[in-house]
C-alpha positions in Angstrom: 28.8 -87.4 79.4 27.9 -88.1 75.7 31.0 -86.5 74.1 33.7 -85.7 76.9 35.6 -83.1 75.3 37.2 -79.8 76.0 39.4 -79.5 73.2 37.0 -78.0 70.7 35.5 -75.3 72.9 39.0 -74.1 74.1 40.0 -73.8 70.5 36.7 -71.4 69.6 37.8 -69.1 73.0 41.7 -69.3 73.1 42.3 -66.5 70.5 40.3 -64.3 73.0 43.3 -65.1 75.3 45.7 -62.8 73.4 43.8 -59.2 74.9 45.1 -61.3 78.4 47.9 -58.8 76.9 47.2 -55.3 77.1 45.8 -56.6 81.0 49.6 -57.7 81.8 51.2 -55.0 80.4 49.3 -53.0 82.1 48.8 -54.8 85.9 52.3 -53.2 87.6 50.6 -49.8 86.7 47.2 -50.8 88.1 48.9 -52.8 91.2 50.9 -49.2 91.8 47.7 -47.6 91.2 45.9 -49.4 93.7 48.4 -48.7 96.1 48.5 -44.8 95.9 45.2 -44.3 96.4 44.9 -47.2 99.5 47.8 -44.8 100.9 46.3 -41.4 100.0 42.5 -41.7 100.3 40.9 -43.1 103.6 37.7 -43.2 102.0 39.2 -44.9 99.0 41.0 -47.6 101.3 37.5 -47.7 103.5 35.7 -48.6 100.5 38.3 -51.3 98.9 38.1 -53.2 102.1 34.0 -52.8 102.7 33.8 -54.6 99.6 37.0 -56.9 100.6 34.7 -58.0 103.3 32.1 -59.6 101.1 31.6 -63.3 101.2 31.6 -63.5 97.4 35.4 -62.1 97.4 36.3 -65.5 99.7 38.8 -63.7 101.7 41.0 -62.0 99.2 42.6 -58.8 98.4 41.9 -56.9 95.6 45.3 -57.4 94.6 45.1 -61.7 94.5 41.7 -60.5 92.4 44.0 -58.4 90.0 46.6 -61.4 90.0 43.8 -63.7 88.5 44.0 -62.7 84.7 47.9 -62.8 84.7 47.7 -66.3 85.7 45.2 -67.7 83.4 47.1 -67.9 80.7 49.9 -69.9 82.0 47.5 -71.9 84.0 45.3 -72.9 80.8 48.4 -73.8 79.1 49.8 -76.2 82.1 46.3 -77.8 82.6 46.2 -78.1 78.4 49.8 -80.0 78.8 48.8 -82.1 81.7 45.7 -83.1 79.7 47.3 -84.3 77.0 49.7 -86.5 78.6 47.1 -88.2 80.0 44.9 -88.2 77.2 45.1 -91.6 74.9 46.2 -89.9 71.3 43.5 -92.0 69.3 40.9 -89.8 71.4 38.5 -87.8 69.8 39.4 -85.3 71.4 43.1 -85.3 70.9 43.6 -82.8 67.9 41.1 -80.1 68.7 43.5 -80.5 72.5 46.5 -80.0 70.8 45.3 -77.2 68.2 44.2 -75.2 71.2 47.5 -76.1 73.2 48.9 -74.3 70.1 47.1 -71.2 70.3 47.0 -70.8 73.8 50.5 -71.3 74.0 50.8 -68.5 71.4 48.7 -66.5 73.8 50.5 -66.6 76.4 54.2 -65.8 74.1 52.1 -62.4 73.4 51.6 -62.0 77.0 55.4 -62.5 78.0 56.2 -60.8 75.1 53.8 -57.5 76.1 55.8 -57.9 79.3 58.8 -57.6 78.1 58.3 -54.5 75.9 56.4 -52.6 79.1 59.9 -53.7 81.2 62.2 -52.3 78.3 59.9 -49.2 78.1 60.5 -48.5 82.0 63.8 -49.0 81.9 64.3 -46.6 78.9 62.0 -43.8 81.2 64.8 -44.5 84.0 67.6 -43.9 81.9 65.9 -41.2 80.6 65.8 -39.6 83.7 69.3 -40.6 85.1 70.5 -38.6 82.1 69.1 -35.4 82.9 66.1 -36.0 80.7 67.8 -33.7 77.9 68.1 -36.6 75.2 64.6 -38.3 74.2 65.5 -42.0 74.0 62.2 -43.3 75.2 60.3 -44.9 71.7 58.8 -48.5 71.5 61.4 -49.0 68.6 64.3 -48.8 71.2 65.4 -51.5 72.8 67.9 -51.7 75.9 70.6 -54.3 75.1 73.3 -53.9 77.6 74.5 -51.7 80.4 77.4 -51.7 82.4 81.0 -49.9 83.5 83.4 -49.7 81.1 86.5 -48.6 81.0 87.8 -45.8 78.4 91.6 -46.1 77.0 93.1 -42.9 76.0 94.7 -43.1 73.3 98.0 -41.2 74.1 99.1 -41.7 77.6 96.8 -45.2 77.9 94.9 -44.0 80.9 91.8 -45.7 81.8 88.8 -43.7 82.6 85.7 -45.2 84.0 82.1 -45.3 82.3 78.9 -46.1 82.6 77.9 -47.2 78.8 74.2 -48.1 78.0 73.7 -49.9 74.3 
């Protein structure tokens, strides 16, 4: 009640937000995970929903637990925005808000962005596979920018042959 302020003490933890990232890019892996051994091992499943069951989980899957991290950054950084709005800008607390607005928001840009690499990654393993896995195009420094049906002109009689072209 002394000094009502939030601001500075989310600006000491935000930059711990940013290892939010390796738990996103790897949650569709873990959720899959989950759900293999739920299918495959009774005892497995048994045990998941004993501890399901406990009053301290409040009713919820293991999967709405899992969910939890992968919304925290976006949630911090709506709550931070909503904050500030409401917050007077002579406050005290105004610039330590914004500064950790800032990195949050940074946060959760590494997050989307560790998202976006694991997505490109999976559809590069697809591709992979779809071309009978004899060319090794699967590398973090390849990036899918287009794919589509094309169609080829020969050059002589003008013909049009259909293709599948990935850039």
């Amino acid at each position: 009640t002394t000094t009502p302020r939030i601001g500075d003490i989310l600006q000491k933890l935000a930059p711990f937000l940013k290892m939010y990232g390796e738990y996103v890019k790897n949650f569709d892996n873990a959720m899959e995970l989950v759900k293999t051994w739920t299918e495959r091992s009774p005892q497995f499943k048994f045990i998941i929903q004993d501890i399901q069951k406990e009053k301290v989980c409040g009713n919820l899957t293991l999967q709405h637990h899992m969910l939890e991290p992968v919304q925290r950054i976006p949630r911090y950084e709506m709550l931070l925005k909503d904050y500030l709005r409401k917050l007077p800008q002579d406050s005290l607390d105004w610039k330590d808000a914004e500064k950790s607005l800032e990195i949050i928001s940074t946060a959760a840009s590494h997050s989307n962005s560790a998202i976006r690499k694991m997505e490109n990654l999976k559809k590069l393993l697809e591709i992979y596979e779809m071309l009978g896995e004899e060319e090794d195009i699967v590398n973090p420094s390849n990036e899918l920018i287009k794919e589509g049906q094309i169609l080829k002109l020969a050059a002589r009689n003008t013909s049009a042959q259909e293709r599948y072209l990935f850039l």
